[in-house]
Structures are given as C-alpha cells and as structure tokens.
C-alpha positions in Angstrom: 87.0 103.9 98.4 86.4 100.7 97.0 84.9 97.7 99.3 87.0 95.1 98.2 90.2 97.4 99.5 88.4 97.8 103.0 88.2 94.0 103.0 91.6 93.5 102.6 91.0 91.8 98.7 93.2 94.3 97.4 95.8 96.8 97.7 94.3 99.9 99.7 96.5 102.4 97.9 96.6 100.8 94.2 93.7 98.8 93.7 96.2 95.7 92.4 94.5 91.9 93.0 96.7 90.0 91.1 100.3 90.9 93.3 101.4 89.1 96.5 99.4 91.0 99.5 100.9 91.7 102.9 99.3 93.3 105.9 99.5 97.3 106.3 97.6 97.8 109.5 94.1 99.1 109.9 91.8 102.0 109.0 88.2 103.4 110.9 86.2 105.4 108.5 84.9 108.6 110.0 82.2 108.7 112.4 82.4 104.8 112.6 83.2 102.0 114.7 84.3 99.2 112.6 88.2 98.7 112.3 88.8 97.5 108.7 92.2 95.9 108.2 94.2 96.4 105.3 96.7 95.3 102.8 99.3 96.9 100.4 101.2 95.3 97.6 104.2 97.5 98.6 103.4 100.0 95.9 103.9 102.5 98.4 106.7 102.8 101.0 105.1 104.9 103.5 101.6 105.8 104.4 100.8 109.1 105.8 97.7 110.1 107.9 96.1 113.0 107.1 
C-alpha cells in the first residue's frame, strides 16, 4: 500500500493524483491504532471488506 493513498493524496483503490478526489471513509491497518482516512476518484463503486 502506497503512503501517499493512506494520506489521502490519492485514490486508495487506483493510485490516480490527477482526478477530482472525494472522501471514501477510513481504514486501520492491522495491529494498529492510527485511523487513516481515505479517498477514491470513483473508479470503484463499491468497496468491500475482506
């Protein structure tokens, strides 16, 4: 996982810095306490937990 997508500098499922950004909600990396927000490009319609 790249660290400009878990500072919200790019699109967390694309990679894409150059579209219009909006907020997709947060993520905590396993074993962590930081909550890192997030932000999608709308390349995908749906996230899915897993």
């Amino acid at each position: 996982m790249s660290i400009a997508r878990l500072h919200a500098e790019a699109c967390f499922y694309c990679g894409a810095v150059t579209k219009t950004l909006h907020s997709a909600g947060h993520v905590t990396l396993a074993r962590q306490d930081r909550v890192w927000p997030i932000v999608t490009c709308g390349c995908r319609s749906q996230a899915v937990a897993s």
